[in-house]
N, C-alpha and C positions, 0 to 999 in steps of 0.2 A: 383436598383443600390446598392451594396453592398461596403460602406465604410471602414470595421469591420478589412480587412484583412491588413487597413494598418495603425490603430489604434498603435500598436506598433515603427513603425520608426515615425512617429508624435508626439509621445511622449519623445522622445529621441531630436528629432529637436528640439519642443520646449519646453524640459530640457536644449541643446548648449542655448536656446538664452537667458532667463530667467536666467538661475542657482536654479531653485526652480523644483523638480519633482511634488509637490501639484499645482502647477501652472499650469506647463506644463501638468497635466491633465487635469484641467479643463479648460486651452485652449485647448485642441483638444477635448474634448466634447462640445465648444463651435464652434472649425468647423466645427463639425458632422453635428451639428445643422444648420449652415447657407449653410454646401454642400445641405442637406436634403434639406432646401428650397428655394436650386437655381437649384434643378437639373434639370430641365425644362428647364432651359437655357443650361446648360452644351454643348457642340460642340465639338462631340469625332473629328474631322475634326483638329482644330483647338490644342487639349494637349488629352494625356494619362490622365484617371481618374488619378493618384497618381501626374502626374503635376498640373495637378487643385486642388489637395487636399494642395497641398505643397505651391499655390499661396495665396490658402484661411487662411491659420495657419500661412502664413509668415505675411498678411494681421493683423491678428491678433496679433500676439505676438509685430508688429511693435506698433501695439496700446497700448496695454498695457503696453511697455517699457517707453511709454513718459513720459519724466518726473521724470523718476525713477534714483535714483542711483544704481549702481551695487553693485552684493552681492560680497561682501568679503569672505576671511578667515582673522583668526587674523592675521597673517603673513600678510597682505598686508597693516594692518594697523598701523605698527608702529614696533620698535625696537624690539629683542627678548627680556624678561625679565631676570634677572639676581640673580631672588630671588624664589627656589623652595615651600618657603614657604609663598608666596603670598597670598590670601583669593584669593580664585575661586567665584569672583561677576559677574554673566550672564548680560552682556550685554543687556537687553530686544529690545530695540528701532533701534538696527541693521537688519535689513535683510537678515543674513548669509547665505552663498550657500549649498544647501542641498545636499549629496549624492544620486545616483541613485539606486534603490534597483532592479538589473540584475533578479531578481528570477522573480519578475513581467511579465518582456514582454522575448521576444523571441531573443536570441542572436545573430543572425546575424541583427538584428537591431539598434547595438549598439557598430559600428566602432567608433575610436577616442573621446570615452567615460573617459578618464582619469581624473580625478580629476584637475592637473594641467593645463591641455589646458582647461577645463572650466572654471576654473580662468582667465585664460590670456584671452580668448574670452572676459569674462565680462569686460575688460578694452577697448573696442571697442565701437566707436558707435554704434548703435542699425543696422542699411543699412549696415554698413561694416561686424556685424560679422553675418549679415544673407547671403552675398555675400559670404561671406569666406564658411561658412557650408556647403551654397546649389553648390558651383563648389567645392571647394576640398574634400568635405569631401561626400557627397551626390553625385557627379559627374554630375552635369544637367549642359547642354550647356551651355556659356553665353546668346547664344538666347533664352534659356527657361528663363534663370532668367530674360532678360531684361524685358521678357512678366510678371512672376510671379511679377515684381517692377514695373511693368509701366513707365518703363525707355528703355535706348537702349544699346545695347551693348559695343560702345564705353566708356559709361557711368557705366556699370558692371567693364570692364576690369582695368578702372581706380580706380573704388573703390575697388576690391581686389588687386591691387598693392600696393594704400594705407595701405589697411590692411594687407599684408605680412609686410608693412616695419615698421609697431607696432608691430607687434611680433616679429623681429627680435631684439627691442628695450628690449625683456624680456629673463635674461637668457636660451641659449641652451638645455641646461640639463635641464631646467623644460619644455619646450615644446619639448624637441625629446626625451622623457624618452624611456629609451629603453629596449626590453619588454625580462624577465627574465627568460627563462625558467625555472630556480630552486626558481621561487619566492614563489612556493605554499611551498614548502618545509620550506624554508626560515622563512615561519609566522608560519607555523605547529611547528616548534621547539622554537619560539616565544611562542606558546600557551602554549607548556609544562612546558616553564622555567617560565612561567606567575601564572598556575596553581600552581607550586611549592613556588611560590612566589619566585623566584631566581634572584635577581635583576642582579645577578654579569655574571649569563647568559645569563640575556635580555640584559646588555650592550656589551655583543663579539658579540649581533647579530646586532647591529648597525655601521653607518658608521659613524666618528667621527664629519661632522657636520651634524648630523641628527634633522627634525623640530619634533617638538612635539604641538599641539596645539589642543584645545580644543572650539568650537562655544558651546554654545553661550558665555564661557569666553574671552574676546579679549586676556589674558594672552599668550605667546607662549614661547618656548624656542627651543635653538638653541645648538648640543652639547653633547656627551657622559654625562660630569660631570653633566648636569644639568638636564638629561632625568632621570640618575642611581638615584638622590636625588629628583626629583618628584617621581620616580616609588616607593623609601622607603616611601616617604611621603603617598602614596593609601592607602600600607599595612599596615602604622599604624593607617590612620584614618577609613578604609573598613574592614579591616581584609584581611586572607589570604588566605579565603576560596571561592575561585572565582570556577565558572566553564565557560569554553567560545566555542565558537561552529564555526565552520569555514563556513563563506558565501563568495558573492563575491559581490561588489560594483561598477560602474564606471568601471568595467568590471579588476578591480583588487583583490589583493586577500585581504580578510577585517575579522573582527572577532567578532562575538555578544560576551557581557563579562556581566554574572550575578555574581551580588555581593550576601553576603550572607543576612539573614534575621534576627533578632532576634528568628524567631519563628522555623529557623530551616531551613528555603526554599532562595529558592534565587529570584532574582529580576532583571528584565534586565536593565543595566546600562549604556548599551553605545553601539555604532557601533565604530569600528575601521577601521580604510581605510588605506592600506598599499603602501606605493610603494620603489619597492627594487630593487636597479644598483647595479650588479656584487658579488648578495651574500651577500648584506647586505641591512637593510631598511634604508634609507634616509630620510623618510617621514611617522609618523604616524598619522591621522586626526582621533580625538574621539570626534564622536557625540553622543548629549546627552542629546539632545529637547526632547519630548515625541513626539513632531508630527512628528520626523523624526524617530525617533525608533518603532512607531505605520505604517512606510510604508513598514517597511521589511518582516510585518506579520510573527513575528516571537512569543512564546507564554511571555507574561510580566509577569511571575511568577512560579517556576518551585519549585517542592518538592522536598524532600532528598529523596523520594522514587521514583520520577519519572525521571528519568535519560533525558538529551538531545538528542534529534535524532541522529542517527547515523551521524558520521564525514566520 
């Protein structure tokens, strides 16, 4: 019985339920391991191998939620700040939600992957926003889920009605973000004004209350003026001499950004996560953990002689 092929959307489910991709790995290699040794039970009569796989990870992840608080971003934790010159002190003892690194698994694995609806998810209980995943967003019957919960169907339909009417409690525009066809565009000319150090062009490519925020600092900001005078604030404390390389994230378009080095070379500095309505970004998430920057496998030290992969 071959698991392997569906290793990828199991990763991504239990990324929606979590908000941690390190997690969500190693709970689906810990389903692997307990399909492996139930599969003597297994009753193709009864679900499709990928139903059973998705009873045992929801099984799972239901467990290790207990008990847990859900991962934020700063933004959920309080005002924006109002001072670009702030001290950037990480947080340690937060549990921040991590980015998904799309290069990893395989793309059609990774519907409804946005940064913001995995946010809002995390403000759900644990039953509600695995109801919510596994019908809307997964499509399995309420009959499957009721089997996958060990509940009934009445008892599903009830709990994803609950959970649509939490999410309706969370701004529009961050859960229907709506998908831009000139977004790639949009951060590529982001990158060049970045690379020039141009701050006065990175602010024409924002939309005027645009978030800016940084895990593991809780700091955030909200704002044209207060983006333009952090972005001055990089350049004078990093220098100007960035190079950044374009990826993609939570199935948005995102940006690795190496800072320079004393010795000449540069050093990866962050992932950036974009999300951009009508032409302009709204939303920039820079992450800047090393265990999140160590999941993009991306290379953590580049020379003046050795240029970045092709964009």
């Amino acid at each position: 019985m071959d698991f392997e092929p569906y290793r990828g959307e199991l990763v991504a489910y239990c990324y929606r339920m979590l908000g941690s991709f390190h997690e969500a790995e190693d709970l689906v290699q810990e389903t692997m391991l307990r399909a492996w040794k139930a599969r003597d039970r297994y009753d193709p009569a009864r679900a499709s191998v990928r139903t059973w796989l998705y009873r045992i990870a929801t099984n799972v992840c239901l467990t290790a939620l207990e008990g847990r608080a859900r991962r934020p971003l700063p933004s959920g934790l309080g005002a924006p700040g109002d001072d670009p010159g702030t001290p950037l002190t990480p947080a340690t003892d937060i549990p921040w939600l991590q980015p998904f690194p799309d290069a990893r698994y395989d793309m059609e694995a990774r519907a409804d992957m946005r940064l913001a609806l995995v946010v809002a998810l995390q403000r759900l209980p644990a039953r509600q926003r695995a109801v919510l995943v596994l019908r809307e967003v997964l499509q399995f019957s309420a009959a499957e889920v009721a089997d996958q919960l060990d509940t009934t169907v009445p008892a599903v339909n009830s709990t994803l009605q609950r959970a649509r009417a939490a999410l309706t409690e969370v701004d529009d525009d961050v859960i229907a973000e709506p998908d831009d066809p000139g977004a790639r565009e949009v951060v590529d000319r982001y990158l060049r004004a970045f690379e020039a150090a141009d701050v006065p062009a990175l602010v024409r490519l924002l939309a005027d209350a645009v978030v800016l925020e940084m895990p593991p600092v809780p700091l955030w900001f909200r704002g044209t003026d207060h983006y333009g005078a952090f972005m001055r604030r990089v350049f004078e404390l990093r220098g100007t001499d960035w190079a950044l390389k374009p990826i993609v994230a939570n199935s948005q378009p995102a940006l690795a950004a190496y800072a320079s080095d004393p010795d000449g070379g540069r050093w990866l500095h962050s992932v950036q996560v974009f999300t951009v309505v009508s032409g302009r970004v709204t939303s920039n998430v820079v992450f800047t953990e090393p265990q999140v920057l160590a999941s993009f496998d991306l290379p953590q030290r580049i020379s003046p002689d050795r240029p970045l992969p092709p964009r």
